[in-house]
C-alpha positions in Angstrom: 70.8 135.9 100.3 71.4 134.3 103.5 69.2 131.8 105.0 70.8 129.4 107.0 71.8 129.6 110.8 74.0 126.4 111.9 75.5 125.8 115.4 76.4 122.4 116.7 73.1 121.2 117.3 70.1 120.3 115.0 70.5 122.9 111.9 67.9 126.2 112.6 66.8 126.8 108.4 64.5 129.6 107.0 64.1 128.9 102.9 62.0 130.0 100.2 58.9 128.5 99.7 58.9 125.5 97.3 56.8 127.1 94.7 57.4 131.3 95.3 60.4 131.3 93.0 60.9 128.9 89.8 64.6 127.2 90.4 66.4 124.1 91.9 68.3 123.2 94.9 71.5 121.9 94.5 72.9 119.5 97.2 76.6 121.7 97.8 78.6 119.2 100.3 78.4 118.3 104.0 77.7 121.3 106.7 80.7 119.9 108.5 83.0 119.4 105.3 82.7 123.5 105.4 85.1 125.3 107.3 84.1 128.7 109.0 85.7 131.6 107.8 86.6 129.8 104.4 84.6 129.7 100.8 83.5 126.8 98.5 82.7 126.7 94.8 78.9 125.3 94.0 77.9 124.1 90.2 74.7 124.2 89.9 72.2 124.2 86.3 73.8 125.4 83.1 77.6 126.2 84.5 76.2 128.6 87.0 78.6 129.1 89.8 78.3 130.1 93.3 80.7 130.9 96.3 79.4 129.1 99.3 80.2 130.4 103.3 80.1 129.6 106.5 80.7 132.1 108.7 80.9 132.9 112.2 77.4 134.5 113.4 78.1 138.3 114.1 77.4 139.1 117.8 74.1 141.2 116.8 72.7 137.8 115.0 69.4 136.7 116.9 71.3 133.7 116.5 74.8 134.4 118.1 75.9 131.9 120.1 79.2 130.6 120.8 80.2 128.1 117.9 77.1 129.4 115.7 77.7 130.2 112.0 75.8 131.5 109.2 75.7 130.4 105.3 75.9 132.7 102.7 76.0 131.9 98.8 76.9 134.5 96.2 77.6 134.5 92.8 81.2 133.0 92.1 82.3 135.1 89.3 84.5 137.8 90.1 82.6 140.9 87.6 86.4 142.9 87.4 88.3 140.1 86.8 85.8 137.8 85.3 87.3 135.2 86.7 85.7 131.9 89.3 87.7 133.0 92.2 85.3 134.8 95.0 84.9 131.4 96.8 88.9 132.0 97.7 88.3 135.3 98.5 89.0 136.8 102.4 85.9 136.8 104.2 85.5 139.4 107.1 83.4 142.8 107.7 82.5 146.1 107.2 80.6 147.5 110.2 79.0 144.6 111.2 78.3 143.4 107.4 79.7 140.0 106.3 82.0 140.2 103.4 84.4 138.7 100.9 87.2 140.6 99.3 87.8 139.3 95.9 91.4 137.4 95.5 92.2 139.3 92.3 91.5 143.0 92.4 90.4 143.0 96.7 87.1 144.5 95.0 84.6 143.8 98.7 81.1 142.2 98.4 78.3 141.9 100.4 77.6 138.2 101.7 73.8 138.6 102.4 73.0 141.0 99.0 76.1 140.7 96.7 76.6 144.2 96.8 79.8 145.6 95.6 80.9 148.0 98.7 83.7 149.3 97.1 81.5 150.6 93.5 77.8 151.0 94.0 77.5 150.1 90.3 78.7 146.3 90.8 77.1 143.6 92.3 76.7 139.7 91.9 74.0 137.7 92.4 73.2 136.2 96.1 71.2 133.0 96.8 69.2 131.0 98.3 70.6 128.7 101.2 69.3 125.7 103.0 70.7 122.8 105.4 68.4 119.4 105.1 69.1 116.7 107.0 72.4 118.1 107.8 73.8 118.8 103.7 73.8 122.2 102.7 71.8 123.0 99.2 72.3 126.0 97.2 68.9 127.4 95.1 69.2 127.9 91.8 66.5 130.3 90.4 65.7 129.6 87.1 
């Protein structure tokens, strides 16, 4: 799911509510230790793993601007390969839909749903994404 708009002012956030979904936010790194286009592996509670973006905002984004960029986090575990290795996937599109293709098998997901375009029958989970006080935090539903 993404939830988080940044451009090179103040950070414009939409999250869940604190109490709609049992979970935790995990503090991932610095907004500006991210580099557009490129992925980042998040730990977060029991070994979960997630594949953190930033990516440039797509010219029908309320929010497209020039230097603006959108977060996405998806699950980080490649379901073919079973491997950690979406976070160095190549991100991109399909039809105005950010994506990553998966290092290993080029298998293409969704950014914003985790939604295998390639086999409706594969997916991996998407969540959660939030920028306080400039540090990006990944949620972590229980």
């Amino acid at each position: 799911m993404s939830v988080a708009a940044t451009g090179d002012s103040t950070p414009v956030t939409e999250s869940v509510p604190e109490a709609a979904v049992p979970g935790v936010w995990v503090r991932a790194c610095a907004i500006d230790d991210l580099i557009v286009g490129r992925g980042a592996a998040v730990l977060g509670p029991d070994a979960v793993q997630a594949a953190l973006f930033r990516i440039p905002a797509a010219e029908t984004d309320r929010e497209a601007a020039p230097g603006r960029t959108r977060l996405y986090a998806i699950g980080n575990i490649d379901p073919y390969g079973r491997a950690a290795v979406l976070s160095r996937g190549l991100t991109g599109d399909r039809a105005g839909e950010p994506t990553v293709a998966s290092p290993l098998g080029k298998q293409v997901f969704a950014l914003r749903t985790g939604l295998c375009l390639d086999d409706d029958a594969m997916s991996v989970p998407s969540y959660a994404v939030r920028v306080v006080e400039r540090v990006v935090e990944v949620f972590f539903p229980a």
